[in-house]
C-alpha positions as a Markdown table, in Angstrom:
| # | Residue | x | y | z |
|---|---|---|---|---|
| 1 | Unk | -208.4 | 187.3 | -6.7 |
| 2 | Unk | -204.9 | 186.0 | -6.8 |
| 3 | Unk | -205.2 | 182.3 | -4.5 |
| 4 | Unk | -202.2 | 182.0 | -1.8 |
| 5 | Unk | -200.4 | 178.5 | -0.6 |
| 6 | Unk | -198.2 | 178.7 | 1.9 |
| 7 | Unk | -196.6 | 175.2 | 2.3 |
| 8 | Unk | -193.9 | 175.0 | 5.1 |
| 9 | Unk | -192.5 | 172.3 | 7.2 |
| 10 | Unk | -194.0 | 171.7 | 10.7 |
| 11 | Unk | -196.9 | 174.6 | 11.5 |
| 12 | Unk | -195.1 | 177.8 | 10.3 |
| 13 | Unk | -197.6 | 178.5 | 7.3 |
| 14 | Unk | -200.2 | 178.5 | 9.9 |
| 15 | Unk | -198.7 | 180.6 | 12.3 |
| 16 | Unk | -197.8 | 182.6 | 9.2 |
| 17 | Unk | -201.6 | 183.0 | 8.4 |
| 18 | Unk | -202.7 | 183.2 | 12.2 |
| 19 | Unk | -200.2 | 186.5 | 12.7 |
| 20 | Unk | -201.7 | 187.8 | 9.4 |
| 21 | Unk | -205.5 | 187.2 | 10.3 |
| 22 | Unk | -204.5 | 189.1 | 13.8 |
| 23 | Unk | -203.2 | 192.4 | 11.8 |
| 24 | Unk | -205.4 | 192.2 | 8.4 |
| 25 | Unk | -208.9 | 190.3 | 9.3 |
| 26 | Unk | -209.6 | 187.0 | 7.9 |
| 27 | Unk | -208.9 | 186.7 | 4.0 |
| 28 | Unk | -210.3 | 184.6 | 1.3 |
| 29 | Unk | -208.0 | 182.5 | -0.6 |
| 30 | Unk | -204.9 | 181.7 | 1.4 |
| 31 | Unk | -204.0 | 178.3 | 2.9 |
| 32 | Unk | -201.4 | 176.2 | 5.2 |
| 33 | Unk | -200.5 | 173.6 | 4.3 |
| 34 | Unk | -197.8 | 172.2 | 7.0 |
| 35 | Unk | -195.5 | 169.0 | 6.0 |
| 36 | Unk | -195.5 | 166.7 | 9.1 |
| 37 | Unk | -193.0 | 163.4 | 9.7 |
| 38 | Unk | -195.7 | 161.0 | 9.7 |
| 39 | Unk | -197.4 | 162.8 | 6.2 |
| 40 | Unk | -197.3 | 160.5 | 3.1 |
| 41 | Unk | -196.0 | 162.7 | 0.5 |
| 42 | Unk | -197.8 | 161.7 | -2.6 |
| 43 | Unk | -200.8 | 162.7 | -0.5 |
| 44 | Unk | -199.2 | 165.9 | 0.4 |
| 45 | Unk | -198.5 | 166.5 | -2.6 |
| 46 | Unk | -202.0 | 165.8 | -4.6 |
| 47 | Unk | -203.6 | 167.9 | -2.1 |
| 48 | Unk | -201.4 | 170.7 | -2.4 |
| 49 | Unk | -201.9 | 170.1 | -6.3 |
| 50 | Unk | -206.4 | 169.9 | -5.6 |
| 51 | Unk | -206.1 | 173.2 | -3.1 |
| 52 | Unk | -204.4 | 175.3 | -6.3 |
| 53 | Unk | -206.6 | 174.6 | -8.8 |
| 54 | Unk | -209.6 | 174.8 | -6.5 |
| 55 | Unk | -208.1 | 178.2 | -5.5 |
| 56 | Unk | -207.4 | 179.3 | -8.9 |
| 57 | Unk | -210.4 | 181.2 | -10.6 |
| 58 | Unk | -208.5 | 183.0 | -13.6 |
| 59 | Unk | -205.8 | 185.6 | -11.8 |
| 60 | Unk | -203.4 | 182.5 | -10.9 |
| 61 | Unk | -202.4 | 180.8 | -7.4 |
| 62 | Unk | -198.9 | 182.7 | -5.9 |
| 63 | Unk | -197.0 | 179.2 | -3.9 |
| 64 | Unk | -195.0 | 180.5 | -0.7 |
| 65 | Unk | -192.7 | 178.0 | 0.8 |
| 66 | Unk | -190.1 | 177.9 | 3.7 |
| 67 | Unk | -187.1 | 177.0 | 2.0 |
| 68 | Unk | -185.0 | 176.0 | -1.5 |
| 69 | Unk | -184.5 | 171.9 | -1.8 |
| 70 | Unk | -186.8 | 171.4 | 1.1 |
| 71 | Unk | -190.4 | 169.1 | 0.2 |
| 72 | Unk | -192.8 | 171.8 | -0.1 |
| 73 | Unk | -190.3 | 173.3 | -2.2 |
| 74 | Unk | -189.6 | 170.6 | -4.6 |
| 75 | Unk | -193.3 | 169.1 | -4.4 |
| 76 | Unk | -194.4 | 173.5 | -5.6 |
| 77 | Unk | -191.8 | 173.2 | -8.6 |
| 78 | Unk | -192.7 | 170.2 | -10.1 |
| 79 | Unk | -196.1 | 171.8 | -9.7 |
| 80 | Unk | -195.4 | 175.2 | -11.6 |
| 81 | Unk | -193.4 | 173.3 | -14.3 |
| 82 | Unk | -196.7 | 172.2 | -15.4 |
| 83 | Unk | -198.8 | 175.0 | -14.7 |
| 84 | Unk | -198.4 | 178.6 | -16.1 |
| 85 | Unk | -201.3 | 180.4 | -14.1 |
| 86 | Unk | -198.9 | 179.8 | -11.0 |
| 87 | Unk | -195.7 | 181.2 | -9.2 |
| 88 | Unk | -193.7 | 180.3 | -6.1 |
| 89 | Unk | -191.3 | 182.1 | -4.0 |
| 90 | Unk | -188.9 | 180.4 | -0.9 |
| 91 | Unk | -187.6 | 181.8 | 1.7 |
| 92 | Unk | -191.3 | 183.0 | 3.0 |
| 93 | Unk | -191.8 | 185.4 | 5.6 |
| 94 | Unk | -194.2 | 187.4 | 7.7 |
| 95 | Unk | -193.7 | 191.1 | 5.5 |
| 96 | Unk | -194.0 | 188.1 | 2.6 |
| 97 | Unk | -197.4 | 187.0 | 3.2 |
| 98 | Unk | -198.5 | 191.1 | 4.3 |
| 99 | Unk | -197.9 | 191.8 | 0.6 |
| 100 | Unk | -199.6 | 188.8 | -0.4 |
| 101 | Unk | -202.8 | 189.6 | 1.0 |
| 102 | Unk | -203.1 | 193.2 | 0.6 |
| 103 | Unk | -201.4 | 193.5 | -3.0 |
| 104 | Unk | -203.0 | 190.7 | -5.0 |
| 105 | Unk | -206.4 | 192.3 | -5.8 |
| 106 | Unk | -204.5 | 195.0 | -7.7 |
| 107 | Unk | -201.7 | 192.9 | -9.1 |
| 108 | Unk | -201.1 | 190.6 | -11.9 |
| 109 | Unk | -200.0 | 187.2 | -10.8 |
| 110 | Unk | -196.3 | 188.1 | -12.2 |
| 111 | Unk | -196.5 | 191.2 | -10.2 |
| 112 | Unk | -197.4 | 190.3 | -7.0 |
| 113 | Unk | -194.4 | 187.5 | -7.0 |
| 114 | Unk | -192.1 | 190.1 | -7.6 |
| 115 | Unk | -193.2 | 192.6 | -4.6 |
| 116 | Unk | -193.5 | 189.7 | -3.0 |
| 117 | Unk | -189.6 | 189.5 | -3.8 |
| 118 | Unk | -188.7 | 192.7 | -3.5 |
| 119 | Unk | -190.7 | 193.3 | 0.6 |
| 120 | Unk | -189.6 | 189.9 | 1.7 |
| 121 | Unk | -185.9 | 190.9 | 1.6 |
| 122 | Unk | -186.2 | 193.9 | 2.5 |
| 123 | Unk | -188.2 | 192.8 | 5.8 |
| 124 | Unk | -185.0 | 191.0 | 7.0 |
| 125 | Unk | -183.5 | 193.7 | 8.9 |
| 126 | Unk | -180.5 | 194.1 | 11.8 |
| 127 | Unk | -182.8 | 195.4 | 14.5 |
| 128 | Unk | -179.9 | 196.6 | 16.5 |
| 129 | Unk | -178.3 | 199.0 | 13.4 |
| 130 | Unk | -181.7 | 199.9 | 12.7 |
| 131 | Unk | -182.7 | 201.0 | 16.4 |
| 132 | Unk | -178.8 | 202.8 | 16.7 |
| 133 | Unk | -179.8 | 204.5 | 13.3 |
| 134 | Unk | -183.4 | 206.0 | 14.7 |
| 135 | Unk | -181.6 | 206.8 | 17.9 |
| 136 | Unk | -178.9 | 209.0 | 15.8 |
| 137 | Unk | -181.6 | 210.7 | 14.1 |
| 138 | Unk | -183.3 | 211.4 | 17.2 |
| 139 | Unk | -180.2 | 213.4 | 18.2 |
């Protein structure tokens, strides 16, 4: 099983994985990790390193982070520049982390990064053309 991080500024990879665990049951595999002001980051970042290889059992560890440039971001890169079981997207979101969980038992590592991709951008919607659209059909 494909291992998850989710490594975010403040608490949003937590209430990421709270909103998921509400619609999909608790899952295996899949931590927070939340950057804080007081956090030392060579700490941060060694245990970010000890959680993806303790997660990784052969199908790879998938890194979703908040945003390009931020810490969690650049602290996941230097990461994956070493390690070629593991991937990372920014820009995570809640349709994200959905795919996540329910693709990566019958995805390859490389695979599940690109859904991933692919449902992330496509959940960022304007709810107000969408509704408008729906409505029109309705008519």
């Amino acid at each position: 099983m494909i291992g998850i991080i989710v490594a975010t500024h403040g608490e949003f990879a937590s209430g990421l994985i709270d909103g998921m665990t509400l619609l999909c049951g608790e899952q295996e595999k899949i931590i927070p990790f939340g950057l804080r002001i007081e956090d030392d980051m060579d700490v941060f970042s060694s245990d970010i390193i000890a959680k993806a290889h303790e997660l990784d059992d052969g199908d790879g560890v998938l890194v979703l982070v908040d945003f390009v440039g931020g810490t969690p971001a650049n602290i996941t890169g230097k990461l994956l520049m070493n390690e070629p079981n593991m991937e990372g997207l920014s820009g995570v979101n809640f349709p994200m982390i959905l795919e996540a969980v329910n693709s990566r038992d019958d995805s390859t590592l490389n695979e599940l990064k690109e859904q991933c991709k692919v449902v992330g951008t496509m959940g960022i919607v304007d709810i107000k053309e969408r509704m408008s659209s729906i409505m029109d059909d309705d008519d």
